[in-house]
C-alpha positions as CSV (number, residue, x, y, z in Angstrom):
1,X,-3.1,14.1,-0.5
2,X,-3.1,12.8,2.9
3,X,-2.0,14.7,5.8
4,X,1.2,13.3,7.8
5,X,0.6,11.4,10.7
6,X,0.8,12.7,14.2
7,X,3.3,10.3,16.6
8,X,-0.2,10.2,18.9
9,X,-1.3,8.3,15.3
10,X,1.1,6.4,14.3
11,X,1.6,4.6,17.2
12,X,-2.1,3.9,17.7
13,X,-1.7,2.4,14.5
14,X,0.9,0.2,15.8
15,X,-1.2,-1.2,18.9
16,X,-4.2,-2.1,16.2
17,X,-1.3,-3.7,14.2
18,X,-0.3,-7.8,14.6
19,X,2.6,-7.4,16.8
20,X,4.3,-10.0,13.2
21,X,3.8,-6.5,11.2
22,X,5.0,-3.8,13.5
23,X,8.3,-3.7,12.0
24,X,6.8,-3.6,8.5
25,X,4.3,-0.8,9.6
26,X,6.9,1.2,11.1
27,X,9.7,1.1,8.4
28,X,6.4,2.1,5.8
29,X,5.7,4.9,8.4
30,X,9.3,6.6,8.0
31,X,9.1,6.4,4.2
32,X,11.3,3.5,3.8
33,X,9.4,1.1,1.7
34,X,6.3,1.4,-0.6
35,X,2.6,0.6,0.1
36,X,1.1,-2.5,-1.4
37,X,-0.3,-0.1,-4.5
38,X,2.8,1.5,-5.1
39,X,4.8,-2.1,-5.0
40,X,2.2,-3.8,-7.1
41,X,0.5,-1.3,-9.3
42,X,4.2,1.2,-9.4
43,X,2.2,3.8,-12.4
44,X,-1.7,4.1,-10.2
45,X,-3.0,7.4,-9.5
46,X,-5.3,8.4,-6.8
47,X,-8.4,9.9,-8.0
48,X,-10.8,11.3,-5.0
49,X,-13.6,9.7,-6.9
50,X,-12.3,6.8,-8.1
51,X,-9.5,5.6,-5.7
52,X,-6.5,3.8,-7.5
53,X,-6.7,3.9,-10.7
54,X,-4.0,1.9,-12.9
55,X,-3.0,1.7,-16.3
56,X,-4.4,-1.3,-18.8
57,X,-0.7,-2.3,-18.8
58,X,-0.9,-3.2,-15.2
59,X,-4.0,-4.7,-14.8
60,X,-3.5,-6.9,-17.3
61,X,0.1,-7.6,-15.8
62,X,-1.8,-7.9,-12.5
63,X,-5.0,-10.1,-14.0
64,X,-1.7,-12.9,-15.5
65,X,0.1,-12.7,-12.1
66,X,-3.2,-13.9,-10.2
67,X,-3.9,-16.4,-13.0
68,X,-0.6,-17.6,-12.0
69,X,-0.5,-17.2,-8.5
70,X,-0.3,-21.0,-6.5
71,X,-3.5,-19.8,-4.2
């Protein structure tokens, strides 16, 4: 697993970060919401090898939202 980030990093983050999604960056920085994986895909695993790696459940869940989806 990823190390934490240092303040030095995070808030370099922030400057290359649209000043509309600082306050999203920073909440997910403390630990108080979930990255896009985790909010879409809730059961992936990382795999070094692989990266994400979801169940069939999901994608298929996934594969009908995006039929679905109005764009």
């Amino acid at each position: 697993m990823n190390e934490p980030l240092t303040p030095n990093e995070k808030e370099n983050l922030l400057e290359h970060t649209a000043p509309c999604r600082q306050k999203q960056a920073k909440a997910y920085l403390r630990g108080q919401v979930p990255g896009v994986m985790q909010h879409y895909a809730p059961d992936a695993t990382a795999d070094p090898e692989q990266g994400w790696v979801e169940s069939d459940e999901t994608v298929h869940r996934l594969a009908h939202w995006r039929e679905d989806s109005p764009y």
